[in-house]
mmCIF file of the N, C-alpha and C atoms, coordinates in Angstrom:
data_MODEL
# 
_entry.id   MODEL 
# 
loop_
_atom_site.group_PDB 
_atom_site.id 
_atom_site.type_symbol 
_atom_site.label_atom_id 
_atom_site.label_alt_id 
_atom_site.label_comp_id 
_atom_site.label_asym_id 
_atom_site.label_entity_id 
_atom_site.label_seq_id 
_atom_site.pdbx_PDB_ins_code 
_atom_site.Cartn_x 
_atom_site.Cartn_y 
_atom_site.Cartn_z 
_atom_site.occupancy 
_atom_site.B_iso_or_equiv 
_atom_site.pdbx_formal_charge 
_atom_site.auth_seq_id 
_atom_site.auth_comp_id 
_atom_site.auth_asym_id 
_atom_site.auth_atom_id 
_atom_site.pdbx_PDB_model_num 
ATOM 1   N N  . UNK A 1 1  ? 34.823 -1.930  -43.935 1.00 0.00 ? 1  UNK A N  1 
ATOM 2   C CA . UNK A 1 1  ? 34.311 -3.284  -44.009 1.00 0.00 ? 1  UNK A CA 1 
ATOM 3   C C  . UNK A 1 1  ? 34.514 -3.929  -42.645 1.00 0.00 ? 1  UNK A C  1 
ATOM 4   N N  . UNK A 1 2  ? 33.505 -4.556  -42.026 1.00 0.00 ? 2  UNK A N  1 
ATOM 5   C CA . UNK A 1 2  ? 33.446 -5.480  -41.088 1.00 0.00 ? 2  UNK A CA 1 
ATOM 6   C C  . UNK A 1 2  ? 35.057 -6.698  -40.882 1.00 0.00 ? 2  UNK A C  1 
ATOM 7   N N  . UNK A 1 3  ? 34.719 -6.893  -39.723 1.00 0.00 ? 3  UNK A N  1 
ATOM 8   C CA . UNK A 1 3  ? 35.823 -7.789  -40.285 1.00 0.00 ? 3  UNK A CA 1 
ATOM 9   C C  . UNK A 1 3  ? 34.971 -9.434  -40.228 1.00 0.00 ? 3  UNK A C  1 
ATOM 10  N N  . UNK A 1 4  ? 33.689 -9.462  -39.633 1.00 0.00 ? 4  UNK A N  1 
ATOM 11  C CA . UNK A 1 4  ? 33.249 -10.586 -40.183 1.00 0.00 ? 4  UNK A CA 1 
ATOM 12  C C  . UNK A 1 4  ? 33.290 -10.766 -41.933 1.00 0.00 ? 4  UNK A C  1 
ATOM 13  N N  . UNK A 1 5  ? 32.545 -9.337  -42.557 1.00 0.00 ? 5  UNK A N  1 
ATOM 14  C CA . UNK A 1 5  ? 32.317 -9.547  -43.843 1.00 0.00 ? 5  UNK A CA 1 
ATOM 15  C C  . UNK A 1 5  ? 34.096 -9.485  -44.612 1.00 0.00 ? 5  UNK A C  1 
ATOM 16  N N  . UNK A 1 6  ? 35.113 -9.339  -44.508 1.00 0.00 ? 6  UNK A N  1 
ATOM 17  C CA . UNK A 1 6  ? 36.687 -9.588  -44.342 1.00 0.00 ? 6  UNK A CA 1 
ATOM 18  C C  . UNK A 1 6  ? 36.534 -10.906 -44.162 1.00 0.00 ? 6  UNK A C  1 
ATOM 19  N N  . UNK A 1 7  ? 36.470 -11.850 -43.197 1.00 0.00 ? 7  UNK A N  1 
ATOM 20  C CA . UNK A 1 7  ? 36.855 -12.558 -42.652 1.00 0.00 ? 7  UNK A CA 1 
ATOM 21  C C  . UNK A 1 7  ? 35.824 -13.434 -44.079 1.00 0.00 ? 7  UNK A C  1 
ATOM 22  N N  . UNK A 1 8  ? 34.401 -13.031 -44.590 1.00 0.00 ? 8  UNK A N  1 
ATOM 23  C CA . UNK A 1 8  ? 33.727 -14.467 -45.094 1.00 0.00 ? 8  UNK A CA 1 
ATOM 24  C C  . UNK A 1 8  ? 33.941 -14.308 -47.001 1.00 0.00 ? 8  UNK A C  1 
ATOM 25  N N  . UNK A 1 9  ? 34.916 -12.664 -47.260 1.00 0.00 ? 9  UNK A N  1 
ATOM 26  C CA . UNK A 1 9  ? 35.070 -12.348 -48.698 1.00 0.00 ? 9  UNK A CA 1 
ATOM 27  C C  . UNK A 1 9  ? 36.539 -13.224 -48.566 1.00 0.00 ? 9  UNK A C  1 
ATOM 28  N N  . UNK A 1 10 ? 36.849 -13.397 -47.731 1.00 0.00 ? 10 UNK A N  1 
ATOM 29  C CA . UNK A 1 10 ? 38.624 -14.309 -47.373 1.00 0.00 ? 10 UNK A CA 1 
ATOM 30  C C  . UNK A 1 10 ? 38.136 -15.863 -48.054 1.00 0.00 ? 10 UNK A C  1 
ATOM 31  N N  . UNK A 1 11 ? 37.300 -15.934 -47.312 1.00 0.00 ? 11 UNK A N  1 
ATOM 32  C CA . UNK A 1 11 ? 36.487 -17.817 -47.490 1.00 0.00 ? 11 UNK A CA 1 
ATOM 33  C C  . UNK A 1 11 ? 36.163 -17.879 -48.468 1.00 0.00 ? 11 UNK A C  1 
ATOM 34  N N  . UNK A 1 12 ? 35.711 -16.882 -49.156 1.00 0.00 ? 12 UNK A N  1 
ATOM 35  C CA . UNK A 1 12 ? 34.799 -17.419 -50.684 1.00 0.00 ? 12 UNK A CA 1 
ATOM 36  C C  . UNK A 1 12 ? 36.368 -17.357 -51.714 1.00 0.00 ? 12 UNK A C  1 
ATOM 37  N N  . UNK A 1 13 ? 36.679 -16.464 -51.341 1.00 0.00 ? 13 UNK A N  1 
ATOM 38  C CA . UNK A 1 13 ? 37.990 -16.269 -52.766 1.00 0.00 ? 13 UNK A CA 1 
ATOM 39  C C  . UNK A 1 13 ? 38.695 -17.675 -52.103 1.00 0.00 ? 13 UNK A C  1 
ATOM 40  N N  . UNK A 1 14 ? 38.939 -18.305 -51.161 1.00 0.00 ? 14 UNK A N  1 
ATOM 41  C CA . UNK A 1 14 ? 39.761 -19.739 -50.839 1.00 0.00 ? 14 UNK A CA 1 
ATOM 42  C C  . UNK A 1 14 ? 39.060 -20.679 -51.744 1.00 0.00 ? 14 UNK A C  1 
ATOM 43  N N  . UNK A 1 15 ? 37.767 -20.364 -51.625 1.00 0.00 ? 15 UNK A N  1 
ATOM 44  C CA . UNK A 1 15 ? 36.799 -21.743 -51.816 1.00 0.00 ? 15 UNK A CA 1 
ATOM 45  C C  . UNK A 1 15 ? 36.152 -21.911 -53.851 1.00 0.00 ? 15 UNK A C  1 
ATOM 46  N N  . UNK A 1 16 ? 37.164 -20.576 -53.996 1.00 0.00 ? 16 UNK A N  1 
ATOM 47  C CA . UNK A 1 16 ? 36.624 -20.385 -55.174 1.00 0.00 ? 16 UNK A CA 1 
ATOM 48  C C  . UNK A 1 16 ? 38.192 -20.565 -56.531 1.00 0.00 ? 16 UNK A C  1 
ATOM 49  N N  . UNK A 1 17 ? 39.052 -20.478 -55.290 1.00 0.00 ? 17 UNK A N  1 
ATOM 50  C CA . UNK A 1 17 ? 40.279 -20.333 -56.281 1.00 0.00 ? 17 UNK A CA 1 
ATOM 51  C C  . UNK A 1 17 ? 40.728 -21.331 -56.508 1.00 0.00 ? 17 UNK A C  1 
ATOM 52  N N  . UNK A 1 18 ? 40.427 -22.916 -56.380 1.00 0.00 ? 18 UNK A N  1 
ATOM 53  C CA . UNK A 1 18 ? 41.311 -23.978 -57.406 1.00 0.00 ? 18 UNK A CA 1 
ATOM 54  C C  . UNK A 1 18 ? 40.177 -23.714 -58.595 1.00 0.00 ? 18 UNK A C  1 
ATOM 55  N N  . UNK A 1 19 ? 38.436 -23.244 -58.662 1.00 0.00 ? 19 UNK A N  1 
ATOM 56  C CA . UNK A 1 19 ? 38.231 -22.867 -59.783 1.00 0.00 ? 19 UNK A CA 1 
ATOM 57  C C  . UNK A 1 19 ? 38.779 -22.385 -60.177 1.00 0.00 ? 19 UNK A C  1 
ATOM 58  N N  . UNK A 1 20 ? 39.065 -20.773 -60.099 1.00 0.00 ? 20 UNK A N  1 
ATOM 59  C CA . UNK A 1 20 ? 39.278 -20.102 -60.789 1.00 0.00 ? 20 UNK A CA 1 
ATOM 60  C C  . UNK A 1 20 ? 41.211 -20.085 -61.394 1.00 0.00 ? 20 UNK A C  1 
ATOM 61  N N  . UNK A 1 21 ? 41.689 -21.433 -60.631 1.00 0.00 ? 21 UNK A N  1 
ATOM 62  C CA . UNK A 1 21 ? 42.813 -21.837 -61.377 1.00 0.00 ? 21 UNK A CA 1 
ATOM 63  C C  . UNK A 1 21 ? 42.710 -22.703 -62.822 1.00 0.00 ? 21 UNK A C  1 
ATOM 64  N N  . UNK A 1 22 ? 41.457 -23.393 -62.711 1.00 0.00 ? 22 UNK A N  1 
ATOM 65  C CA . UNK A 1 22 ? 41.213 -24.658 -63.896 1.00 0.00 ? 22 UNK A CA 1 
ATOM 66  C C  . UNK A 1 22 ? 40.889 -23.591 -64.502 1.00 0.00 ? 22 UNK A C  1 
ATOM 67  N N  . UNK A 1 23 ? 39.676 -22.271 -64.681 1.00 0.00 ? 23 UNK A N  1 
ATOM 68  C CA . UNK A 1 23 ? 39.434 -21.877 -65.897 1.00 0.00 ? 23 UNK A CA 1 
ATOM 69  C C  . UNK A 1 23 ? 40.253 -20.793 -66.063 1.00 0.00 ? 23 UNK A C  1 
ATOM 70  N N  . UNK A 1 24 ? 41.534 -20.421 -65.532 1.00 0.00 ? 24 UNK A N  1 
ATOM 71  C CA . UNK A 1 24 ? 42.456 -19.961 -66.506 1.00 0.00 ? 24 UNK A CA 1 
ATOM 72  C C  . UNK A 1 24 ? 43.433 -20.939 -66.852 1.00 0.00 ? 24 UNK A C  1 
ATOM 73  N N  . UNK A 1 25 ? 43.602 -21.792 -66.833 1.00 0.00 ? 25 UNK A N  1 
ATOM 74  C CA . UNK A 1 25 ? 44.712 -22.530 -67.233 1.00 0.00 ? 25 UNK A CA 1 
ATOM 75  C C  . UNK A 1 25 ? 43.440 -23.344 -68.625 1.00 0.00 ? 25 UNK A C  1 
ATOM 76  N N  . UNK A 1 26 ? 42.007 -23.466 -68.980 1.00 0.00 ? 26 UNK A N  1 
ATOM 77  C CA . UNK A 1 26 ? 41.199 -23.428 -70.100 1.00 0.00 ? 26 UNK A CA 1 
ATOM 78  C C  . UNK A 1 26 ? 40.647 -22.921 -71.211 1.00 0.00 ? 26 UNK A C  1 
ATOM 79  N N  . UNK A 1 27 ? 41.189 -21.272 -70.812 1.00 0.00 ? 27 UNK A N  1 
ATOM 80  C CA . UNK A 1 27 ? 40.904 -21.137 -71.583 1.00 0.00 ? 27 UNK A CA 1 
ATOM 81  C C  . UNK A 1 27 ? 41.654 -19.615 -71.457 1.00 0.00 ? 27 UNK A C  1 
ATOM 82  N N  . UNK A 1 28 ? 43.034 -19.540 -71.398 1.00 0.00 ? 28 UNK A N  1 
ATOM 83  C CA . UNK A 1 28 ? 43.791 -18.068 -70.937 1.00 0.00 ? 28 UNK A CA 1 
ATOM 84  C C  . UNK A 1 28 ? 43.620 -17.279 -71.727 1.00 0.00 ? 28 UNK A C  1 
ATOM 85  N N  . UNK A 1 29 ? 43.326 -17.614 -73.040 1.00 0.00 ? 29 UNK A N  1 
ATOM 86  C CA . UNK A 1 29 ? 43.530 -16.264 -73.917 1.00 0.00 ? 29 UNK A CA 1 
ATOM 87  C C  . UNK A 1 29 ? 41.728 -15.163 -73.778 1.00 0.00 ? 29 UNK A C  1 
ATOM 88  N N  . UNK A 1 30 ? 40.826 -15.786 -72.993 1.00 0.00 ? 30 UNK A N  1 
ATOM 89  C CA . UNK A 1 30 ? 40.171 -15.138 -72.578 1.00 0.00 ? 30 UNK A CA 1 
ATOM 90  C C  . UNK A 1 30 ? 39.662 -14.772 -71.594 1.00 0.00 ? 30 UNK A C  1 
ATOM 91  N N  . UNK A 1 31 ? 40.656 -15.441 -70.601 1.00 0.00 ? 31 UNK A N  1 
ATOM 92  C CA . UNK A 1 31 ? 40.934 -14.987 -69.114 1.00 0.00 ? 31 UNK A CA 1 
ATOM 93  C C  . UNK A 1 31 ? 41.581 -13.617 -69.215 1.00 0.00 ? 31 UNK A C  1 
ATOM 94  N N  . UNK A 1 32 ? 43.003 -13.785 -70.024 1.00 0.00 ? 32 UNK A N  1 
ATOM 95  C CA . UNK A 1 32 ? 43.813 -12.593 -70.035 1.00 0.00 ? 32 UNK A CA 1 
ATOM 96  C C  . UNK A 1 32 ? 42.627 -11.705 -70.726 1.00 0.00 ? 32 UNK A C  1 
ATOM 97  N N  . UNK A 1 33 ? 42.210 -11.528 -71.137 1.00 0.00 ? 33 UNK A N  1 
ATOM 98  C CA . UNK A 1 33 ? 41.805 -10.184 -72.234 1.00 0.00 ? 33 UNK A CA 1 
ATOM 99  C C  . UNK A 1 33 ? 40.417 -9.701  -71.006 1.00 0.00 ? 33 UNK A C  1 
ATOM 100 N N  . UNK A 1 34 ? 39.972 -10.902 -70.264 1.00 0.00 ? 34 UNK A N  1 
ATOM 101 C CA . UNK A 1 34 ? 39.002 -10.251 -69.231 1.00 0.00 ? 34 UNK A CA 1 
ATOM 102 C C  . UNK A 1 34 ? 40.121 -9.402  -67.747 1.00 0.00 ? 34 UNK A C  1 
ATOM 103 N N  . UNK A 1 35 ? 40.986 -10.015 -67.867 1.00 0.00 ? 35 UNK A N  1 
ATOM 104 C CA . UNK A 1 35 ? 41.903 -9.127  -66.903 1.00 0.00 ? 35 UNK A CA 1 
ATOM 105 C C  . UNK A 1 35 ? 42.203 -8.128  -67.389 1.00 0.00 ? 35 UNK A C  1 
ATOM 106 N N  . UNK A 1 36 ? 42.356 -7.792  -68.426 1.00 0.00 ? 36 UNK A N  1 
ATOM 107 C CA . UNK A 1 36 ? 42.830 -6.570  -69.060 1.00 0.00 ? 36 UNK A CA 1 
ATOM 108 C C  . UNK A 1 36 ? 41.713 -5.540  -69.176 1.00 0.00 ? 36 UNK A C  1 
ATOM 109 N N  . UNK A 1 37 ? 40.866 -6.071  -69.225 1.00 0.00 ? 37 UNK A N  1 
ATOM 110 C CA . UNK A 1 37 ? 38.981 -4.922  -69.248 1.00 0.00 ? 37 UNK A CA 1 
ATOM 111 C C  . UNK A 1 37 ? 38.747 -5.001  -67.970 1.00 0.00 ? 37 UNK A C  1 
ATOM 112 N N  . UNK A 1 38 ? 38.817 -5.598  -67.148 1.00 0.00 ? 38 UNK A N  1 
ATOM 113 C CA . UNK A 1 38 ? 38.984 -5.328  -65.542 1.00 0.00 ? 38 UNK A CA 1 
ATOM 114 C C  . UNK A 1 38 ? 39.808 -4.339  -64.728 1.00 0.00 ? 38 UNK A C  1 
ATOM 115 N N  . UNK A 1 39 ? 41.046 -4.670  -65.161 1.00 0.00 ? 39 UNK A N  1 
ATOM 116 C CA . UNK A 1 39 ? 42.290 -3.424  -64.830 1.00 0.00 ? 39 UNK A CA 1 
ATOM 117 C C  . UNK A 1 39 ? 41.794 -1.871  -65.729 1.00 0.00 ? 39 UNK A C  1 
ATOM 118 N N  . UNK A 1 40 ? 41.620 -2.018  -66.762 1.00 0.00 ? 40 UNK A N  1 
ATOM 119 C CA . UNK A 1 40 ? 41.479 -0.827  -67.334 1.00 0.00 ? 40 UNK A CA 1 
ATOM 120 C C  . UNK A 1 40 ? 39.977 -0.269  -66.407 1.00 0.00 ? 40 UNK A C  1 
ATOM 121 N N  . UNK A 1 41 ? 38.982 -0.606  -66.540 1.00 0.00 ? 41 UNK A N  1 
ATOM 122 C CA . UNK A 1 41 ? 37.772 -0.423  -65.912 1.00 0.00 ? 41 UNK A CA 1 
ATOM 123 C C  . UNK A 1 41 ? 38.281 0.439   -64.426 1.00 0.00 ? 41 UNK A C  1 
ATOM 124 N N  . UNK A 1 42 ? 39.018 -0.084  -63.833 1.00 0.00 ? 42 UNK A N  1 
ATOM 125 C CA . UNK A 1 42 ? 39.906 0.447   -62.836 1.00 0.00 ? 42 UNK A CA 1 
ATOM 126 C C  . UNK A 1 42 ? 40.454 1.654   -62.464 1.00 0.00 ? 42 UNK A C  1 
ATOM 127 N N  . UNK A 1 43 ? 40.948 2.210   -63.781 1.00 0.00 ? 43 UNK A N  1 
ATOM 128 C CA . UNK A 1 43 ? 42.469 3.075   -63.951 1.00 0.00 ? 43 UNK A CA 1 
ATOM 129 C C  . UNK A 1 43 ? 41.358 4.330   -62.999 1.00 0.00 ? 43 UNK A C  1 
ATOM 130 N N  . UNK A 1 44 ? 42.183 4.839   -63.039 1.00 0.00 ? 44 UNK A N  1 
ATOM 131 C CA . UNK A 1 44 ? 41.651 6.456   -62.740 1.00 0.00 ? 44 UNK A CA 1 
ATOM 132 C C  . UNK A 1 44 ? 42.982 7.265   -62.769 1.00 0.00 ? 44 UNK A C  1 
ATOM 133 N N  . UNK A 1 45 ? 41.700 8.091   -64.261 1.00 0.00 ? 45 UNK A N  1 
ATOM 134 C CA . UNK A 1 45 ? 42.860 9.503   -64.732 1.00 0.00 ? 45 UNK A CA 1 
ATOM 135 C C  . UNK A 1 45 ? 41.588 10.263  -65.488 1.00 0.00 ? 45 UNK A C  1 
# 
């Protein structure tokens, strides 16, 4: 990865995370269960 495209995936997750603080603190019990199908989606075995 570039480090411009580094440098502008840095800016969006800044510019995106007091959202993405309000909608887990709205609605966690389906925040958590999307973190959990995210991580698993992940695994490798």
């Amino acid at each position: 990865m570039s480090d411009h495209a580094s440098a502008h995936g840095k800016a969006v997750l800044r510019e995106l995370s007091p959202l993405h603080r309000r909608l887990r603190h709205a609605i966690p019990d389906v925040y958590r269960g999307f973190a959990e199908l995210s991580c698993a989606a992940f695994v490798v075995g």
